[in-house]
N, C-alpha and C positions, 0 to 999 in steps of 0.2 A: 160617094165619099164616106157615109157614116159606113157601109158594106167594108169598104176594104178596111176603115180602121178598126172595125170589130176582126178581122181577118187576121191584122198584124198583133193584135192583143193576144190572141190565139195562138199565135205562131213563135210567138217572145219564148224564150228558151227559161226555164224553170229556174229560179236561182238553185244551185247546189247547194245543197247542206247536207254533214257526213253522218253515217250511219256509225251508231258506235255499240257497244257492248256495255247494256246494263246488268248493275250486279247489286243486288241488296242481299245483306245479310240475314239469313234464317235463322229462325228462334233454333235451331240445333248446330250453329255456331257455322254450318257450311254455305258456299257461296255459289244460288243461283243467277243464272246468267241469262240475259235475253238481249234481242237487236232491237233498237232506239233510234229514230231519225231526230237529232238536235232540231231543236226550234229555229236558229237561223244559221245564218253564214258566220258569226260570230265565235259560234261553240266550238271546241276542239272535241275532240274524246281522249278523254282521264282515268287515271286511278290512285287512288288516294289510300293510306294508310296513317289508323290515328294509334300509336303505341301509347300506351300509359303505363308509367312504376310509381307503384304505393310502395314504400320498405323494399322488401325481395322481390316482389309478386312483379309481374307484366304482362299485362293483356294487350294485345292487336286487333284492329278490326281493322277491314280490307274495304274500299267497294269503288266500282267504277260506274262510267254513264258519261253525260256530254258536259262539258265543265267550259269553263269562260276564262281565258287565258288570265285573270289575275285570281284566280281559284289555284293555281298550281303555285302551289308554295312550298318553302323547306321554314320551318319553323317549330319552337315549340313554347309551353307556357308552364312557368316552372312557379309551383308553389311552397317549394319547400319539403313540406309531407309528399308531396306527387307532383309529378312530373310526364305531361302530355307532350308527344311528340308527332306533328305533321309530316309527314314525306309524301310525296304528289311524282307524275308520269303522266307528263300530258305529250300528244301526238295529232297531225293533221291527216290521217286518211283513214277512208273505211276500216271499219273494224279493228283498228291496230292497237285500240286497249285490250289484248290478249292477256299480257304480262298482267301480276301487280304491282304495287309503285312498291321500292324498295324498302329494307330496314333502314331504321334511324341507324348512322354512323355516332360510334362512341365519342360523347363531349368530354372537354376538358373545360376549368374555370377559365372565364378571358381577363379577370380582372374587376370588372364591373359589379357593382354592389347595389341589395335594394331592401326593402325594409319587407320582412316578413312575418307572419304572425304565430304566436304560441301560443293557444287557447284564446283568451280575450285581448292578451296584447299582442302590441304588433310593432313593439321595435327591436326585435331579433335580426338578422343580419344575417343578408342569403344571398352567397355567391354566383354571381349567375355563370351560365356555360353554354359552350357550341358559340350561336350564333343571336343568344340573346343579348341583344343589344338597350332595351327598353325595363324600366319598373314599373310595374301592372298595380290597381286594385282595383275590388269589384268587391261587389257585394250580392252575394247571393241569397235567392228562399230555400231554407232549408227544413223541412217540418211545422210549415206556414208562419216561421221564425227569419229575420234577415241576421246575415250571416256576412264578415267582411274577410276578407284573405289578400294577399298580398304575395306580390314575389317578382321572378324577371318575365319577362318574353322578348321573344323576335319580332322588330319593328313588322316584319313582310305580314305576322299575325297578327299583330295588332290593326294595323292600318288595313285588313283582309275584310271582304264581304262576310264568308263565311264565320269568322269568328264572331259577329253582330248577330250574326243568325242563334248561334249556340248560346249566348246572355242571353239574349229575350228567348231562346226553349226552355230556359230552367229561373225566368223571372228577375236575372240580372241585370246591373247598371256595371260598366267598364270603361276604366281610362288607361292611358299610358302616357308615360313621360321620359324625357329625357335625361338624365346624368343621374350622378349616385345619389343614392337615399330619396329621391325626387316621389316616391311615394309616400312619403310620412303623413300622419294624419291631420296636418295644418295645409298639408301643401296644396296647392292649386294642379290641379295634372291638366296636361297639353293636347287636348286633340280628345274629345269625346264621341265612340263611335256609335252610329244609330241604328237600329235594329233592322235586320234588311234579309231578302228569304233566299235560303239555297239551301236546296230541297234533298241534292244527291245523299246526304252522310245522315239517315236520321240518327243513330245510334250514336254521332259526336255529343249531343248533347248530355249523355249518359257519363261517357267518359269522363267530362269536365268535370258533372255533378259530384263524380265521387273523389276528386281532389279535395271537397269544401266541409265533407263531412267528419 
């Protein structure tokens, strides 16, 4: 008896999990690639792209690997001075993050207003756009100094793993709330999110950082 159950353990078919295409970004800005077996059946394979505009300026970063279906998001987080922007490409079979995930599509205002900061204050008034739905603050370390900033974001980022991850790489505290001006500096904000690891993007948390400076 204990024979043949050792036999059928044996014989149990392997769960699937997809092979995807990892890609971290080199210190000379180009994009090596290698094949990655996801940890479970859960993982998709992704590719993620973080744009940020300081003024005129926009820099990209690209990177793929196995990502967990609420890792794919379209969002961004808008501070005013700068403006980060999420676009994701997730997919279910072997190696099919080929592609990169695409460019941010051009926003327009939707109407929604949030309080944003101008050196030490921060009841300046900043438009949000695209698909930001949500008023953000956070306080960031910036030169072993805290640092508060303010502005809109997309619920999907906010409410996101990944975004928990990038606060606590560069020592921040993040809320978001709902309706206008709902970040003022008395307010209570809704939904505090906790610091939580994903691993795929290290170079997001860079990105952020230089919104706050």
């Amino acid at each position: 008896m204990h024979l043949l159950l050792i036999f059928g353990i044996v014989l149990l078919p392997k769960a699937y999990t997809l092979k995807c295409y990892e890609c971290i970004l080199g210190a000379s800005g180009s994009c090596t690639g290698k094949e990655k077996e996801c940890p479970s059946q859960d993982y998709q394979c992704g590719a993620m792209k973080v744009t940020s505009y300081t003024g005129e300026s926009k820099l990209s970063a690209d990177s793929k690997g196995c990502a967990l279906p609420n890792e794919c998001v379209e969002g961004s987080l808008n501070f005013g001075v700068a403006r980060t922007v999420f676009t994701s490409k997730c997919c279910s079979s072997d190696l099919c993050n080929t592609q990169p995930a695409p460019d941010p599509s051009k926003s327009s205002p939707n109407g929604k207003k949030c309080f944003t900061c101008d050196g030490q204050k921060c009841t300046a008034t900043l438009n949000c756009a695209g698909n930001e739905d949500s008023c953000i603050s956070a306080t960031v370390s910036v030169g072993g100094e805290k640092t508060t900033v303010k502005g809109c974001a997309s619920k999907t980022v906010c409410a996101n793993i990944q975004t928990a991850q990038m606060m606590e790489a560069i020592g921040a505290e993040m809320s978001c709330c709902q309706g206008d001006y709902c970040n003022s500096a008395n307010s209570t904000s809704a939904g505090f999110f906790s610091p939580s690891h994903w691993p795929h993007t290290p170079q997001t948390p860079f990105l952020i950082l230089s919104t706050s400076e």
